[in-house]
C-alpha positions as CSV (number, residue, x, y, z in Angstrom):
1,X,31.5,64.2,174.9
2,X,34.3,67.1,175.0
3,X,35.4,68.4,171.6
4,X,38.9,67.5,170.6
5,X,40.7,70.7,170.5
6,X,43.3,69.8,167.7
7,X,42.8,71.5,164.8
8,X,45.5,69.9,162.6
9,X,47.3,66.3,163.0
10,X,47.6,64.9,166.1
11,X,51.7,64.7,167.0
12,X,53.7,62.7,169.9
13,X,57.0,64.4,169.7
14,X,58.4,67.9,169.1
15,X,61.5,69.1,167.5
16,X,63.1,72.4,168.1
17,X,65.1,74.1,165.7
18,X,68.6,76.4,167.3
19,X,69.1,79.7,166.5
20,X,66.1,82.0,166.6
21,X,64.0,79.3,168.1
22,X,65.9,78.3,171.1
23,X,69.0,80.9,170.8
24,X,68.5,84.9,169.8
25,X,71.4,84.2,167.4
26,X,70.1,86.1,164.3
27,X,71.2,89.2,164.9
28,X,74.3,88.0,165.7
29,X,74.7,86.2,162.8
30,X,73.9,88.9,160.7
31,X,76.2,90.4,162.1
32,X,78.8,88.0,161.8
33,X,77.8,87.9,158.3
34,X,77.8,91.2,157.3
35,X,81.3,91.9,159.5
36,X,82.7,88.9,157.3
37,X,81.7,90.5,153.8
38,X,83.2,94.2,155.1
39,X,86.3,92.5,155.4
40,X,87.0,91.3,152.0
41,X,86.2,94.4,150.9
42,X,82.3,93.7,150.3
43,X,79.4,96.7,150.7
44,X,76.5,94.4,153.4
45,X,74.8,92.3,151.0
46,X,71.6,91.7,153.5
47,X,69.2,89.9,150.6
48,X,72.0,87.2,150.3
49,X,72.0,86.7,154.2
50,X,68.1,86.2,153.8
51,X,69.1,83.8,151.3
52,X,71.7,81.8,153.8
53,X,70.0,82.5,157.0
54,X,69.1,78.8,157.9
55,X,72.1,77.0,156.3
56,X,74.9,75.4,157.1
57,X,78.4,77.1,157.0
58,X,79.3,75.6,154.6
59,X,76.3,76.1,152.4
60,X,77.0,79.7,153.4
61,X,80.5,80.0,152.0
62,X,79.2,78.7,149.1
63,X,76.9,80.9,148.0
64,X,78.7,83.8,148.9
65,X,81.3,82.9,146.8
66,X,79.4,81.4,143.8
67,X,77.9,85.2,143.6
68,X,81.3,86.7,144.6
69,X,83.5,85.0,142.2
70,X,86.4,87.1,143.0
71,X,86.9,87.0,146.4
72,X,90.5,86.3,147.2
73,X,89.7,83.7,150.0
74,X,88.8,79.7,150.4
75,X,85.6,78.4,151.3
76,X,87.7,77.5,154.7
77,X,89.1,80.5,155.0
78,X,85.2,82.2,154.5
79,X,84.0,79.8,156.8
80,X,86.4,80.7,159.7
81,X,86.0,84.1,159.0
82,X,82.5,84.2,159.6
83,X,82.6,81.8,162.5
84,X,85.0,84.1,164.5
85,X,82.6,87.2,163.7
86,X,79.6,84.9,165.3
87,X,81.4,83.3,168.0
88,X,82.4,87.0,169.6
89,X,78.8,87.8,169.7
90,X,77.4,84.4,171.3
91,X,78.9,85.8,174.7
92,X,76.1,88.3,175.0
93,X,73.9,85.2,173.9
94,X,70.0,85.1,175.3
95,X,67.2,82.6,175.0
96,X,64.0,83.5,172.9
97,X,61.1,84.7,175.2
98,X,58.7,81.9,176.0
99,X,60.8,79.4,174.6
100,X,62.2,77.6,178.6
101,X,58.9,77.6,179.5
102,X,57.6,75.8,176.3
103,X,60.4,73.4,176.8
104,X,60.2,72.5,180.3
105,X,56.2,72.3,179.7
106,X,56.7,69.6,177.1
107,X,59.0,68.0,179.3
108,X,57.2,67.5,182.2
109,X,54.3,66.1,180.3
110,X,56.8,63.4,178.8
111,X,57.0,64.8,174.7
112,X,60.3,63.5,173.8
113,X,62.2,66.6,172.4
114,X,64.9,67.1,170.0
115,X,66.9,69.7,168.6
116,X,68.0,69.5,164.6
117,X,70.1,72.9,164.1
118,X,72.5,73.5,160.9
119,X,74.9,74.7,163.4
120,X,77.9,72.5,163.9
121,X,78.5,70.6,167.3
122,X,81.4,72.9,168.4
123,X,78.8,76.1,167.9
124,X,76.1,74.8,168.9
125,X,77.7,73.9,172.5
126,X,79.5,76.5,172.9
127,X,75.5,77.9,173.1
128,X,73.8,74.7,174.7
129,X,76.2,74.4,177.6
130,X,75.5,78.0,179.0
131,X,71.9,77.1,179.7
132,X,71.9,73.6,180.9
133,X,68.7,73.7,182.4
134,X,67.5,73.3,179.2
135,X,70.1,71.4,177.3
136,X,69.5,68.5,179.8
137,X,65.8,67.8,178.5
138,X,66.5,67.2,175.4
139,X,66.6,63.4,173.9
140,X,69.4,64.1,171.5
141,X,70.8,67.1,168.9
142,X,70.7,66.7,165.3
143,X,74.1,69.0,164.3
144,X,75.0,70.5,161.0
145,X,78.0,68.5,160.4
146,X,76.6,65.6,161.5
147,X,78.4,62.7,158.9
148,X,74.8,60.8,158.2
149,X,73.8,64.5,156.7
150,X,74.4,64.5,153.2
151,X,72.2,67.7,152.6
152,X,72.4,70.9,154.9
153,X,68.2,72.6,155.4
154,X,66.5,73.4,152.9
155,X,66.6,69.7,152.2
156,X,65.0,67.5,154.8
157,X,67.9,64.9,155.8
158,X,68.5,66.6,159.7
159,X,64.8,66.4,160.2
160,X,64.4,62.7,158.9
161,X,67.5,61.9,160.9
162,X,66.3,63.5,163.8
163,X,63.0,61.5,163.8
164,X,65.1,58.1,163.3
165,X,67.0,58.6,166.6
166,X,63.9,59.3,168.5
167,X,62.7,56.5,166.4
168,X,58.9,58.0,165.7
169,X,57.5,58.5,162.4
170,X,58.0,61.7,160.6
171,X,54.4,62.6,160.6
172,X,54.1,62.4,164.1
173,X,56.5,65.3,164.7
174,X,56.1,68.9,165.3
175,X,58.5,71.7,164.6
176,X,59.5,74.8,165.4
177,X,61.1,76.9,163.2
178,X,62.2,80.3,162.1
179,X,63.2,81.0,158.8
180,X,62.6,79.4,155.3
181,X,65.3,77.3,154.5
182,X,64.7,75.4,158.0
183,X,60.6,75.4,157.2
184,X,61.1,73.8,153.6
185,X,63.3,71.4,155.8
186,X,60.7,70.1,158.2
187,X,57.7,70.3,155.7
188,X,59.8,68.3,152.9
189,X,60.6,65.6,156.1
190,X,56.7,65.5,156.1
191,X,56.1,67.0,159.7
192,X,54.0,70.2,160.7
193,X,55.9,72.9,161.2
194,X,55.0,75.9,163.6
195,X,56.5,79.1,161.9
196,X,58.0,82.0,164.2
197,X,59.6,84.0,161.5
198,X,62.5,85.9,162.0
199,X,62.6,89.3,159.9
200,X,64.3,87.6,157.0
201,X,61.7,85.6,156.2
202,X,59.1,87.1,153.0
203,X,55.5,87.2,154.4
204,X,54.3,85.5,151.4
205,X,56.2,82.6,152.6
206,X,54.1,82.5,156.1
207,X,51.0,80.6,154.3
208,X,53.6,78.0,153.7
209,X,54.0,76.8,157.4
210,X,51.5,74.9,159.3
211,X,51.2,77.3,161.6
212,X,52.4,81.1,162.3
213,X,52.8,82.7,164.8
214,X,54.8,85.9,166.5
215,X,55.9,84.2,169.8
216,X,55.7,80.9,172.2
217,X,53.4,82.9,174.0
218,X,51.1,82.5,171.0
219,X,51.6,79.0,170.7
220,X,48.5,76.6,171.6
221,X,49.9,72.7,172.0
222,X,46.5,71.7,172.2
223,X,45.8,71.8,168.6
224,X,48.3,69.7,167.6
225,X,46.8,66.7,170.0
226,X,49.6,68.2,172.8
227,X,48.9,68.8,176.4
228,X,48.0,72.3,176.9
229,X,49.5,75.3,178.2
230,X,48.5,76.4,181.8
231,X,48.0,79.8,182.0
């Protein structure tokens, strides 16, 4: 008898974070972020946007100003501010390395993907839509502002959504994600989470994930009870 390859919990659907899993958006939204702060007068604060990156807009205006008390500005106003900033940079937008090819693999061996991103539908569309090869393949998109979301990530409401619309079990989903607030997500939805950490996240966090790894290229399905990559 063959030896099962998995090596952790045996899943039948996959869920994909956005941006810095699907979507090099980081740097733009650092960016964005930064460019936002400069111009209400603020030196770049970079630990804080390690401390947002992973959160809804919202959730970003809202810390900013809780530790910037007196900013001269609304949490609308911050929040239009900084989606301008990101919005200029999408048009130069990519797609992480390895990550059509892990999609369209899953596909054609029938794993029902998902996306749950904190971005809200009008952002994330403006993304999805320039690369509908891959948009298409996808079951349905948890969004930030979806109404049913009471809690932006680090809480685990997209990712429990998400798994409701498929419908599957929580447990029996797989995710990839990038940063911490979006990790903390997935593992408090109770699903595995493979880690691809962008440079914001602390390495002593890695241990938390499931999984770690640099790229898709690293990523084996196969332990996770997934049909394997062909080479």
């Amino acid at each position: 008898m063959q030896k099962c390859p998995c090596k952790f919990k045996p899943v039948t659907h996959v869920i994909f974070d956005m941006d810095g899993i699907i979507f090099d958006t980081e740097p733009i939204y650092e960016e964005a972020f930064i460019k936002t702060l400069v111009a209400y007068g603020i030196e770049p604060d970079y630990d804080l946007y390690a401390t947002v990156c992973g959160t809804p807009s919202p959730k970003v205006a809202e810390i900013t100003l809780k530790k910037y008390r007196n900013l001269k500005t609304t949490h609308n106003e911050f929040i239009e501010e900084y989606r301008q900033h990101a919005k200029l940079g999408f048009k130069n937008l990519n797609l992480i390395p390895g990550v059509e090819k892990m999609i369209k693999h899953l596909h054609s061996n029938n794993i029902p993907l998902a996306i749950a991103t904190s971005s809200s539908q009008e952002s994330a569309l403006q993304k999805l839509q320039r690369f509908p090869q891959i948009y298409q393949l996808f079951k349905h998109i948890v969004y930030g502002n979806d109404p049913e979301i009471k809690h932006g990530k680090p809480a685990p409401d997209s990712y429990l959504l998400c798994a409701a619309k498929f419908p599957v079990n929580p447990s029996k989903c797989l995710v990839f994600e990038d940063s911490t607030n979006g990790m903390q997500a997935a593992l408090a939805a109770g699903m595995q989470v493979v880690l691809i950490p962008n440079e914001t996240v602390p390495k002593e966090q890695w241990a938390k994930a499931t999984l770690k790894v640099e790229c898709f290229d690293d990523v084996r399905p196969e332990l996770f009870g997934l049909p394997p990559v062909q080479i």
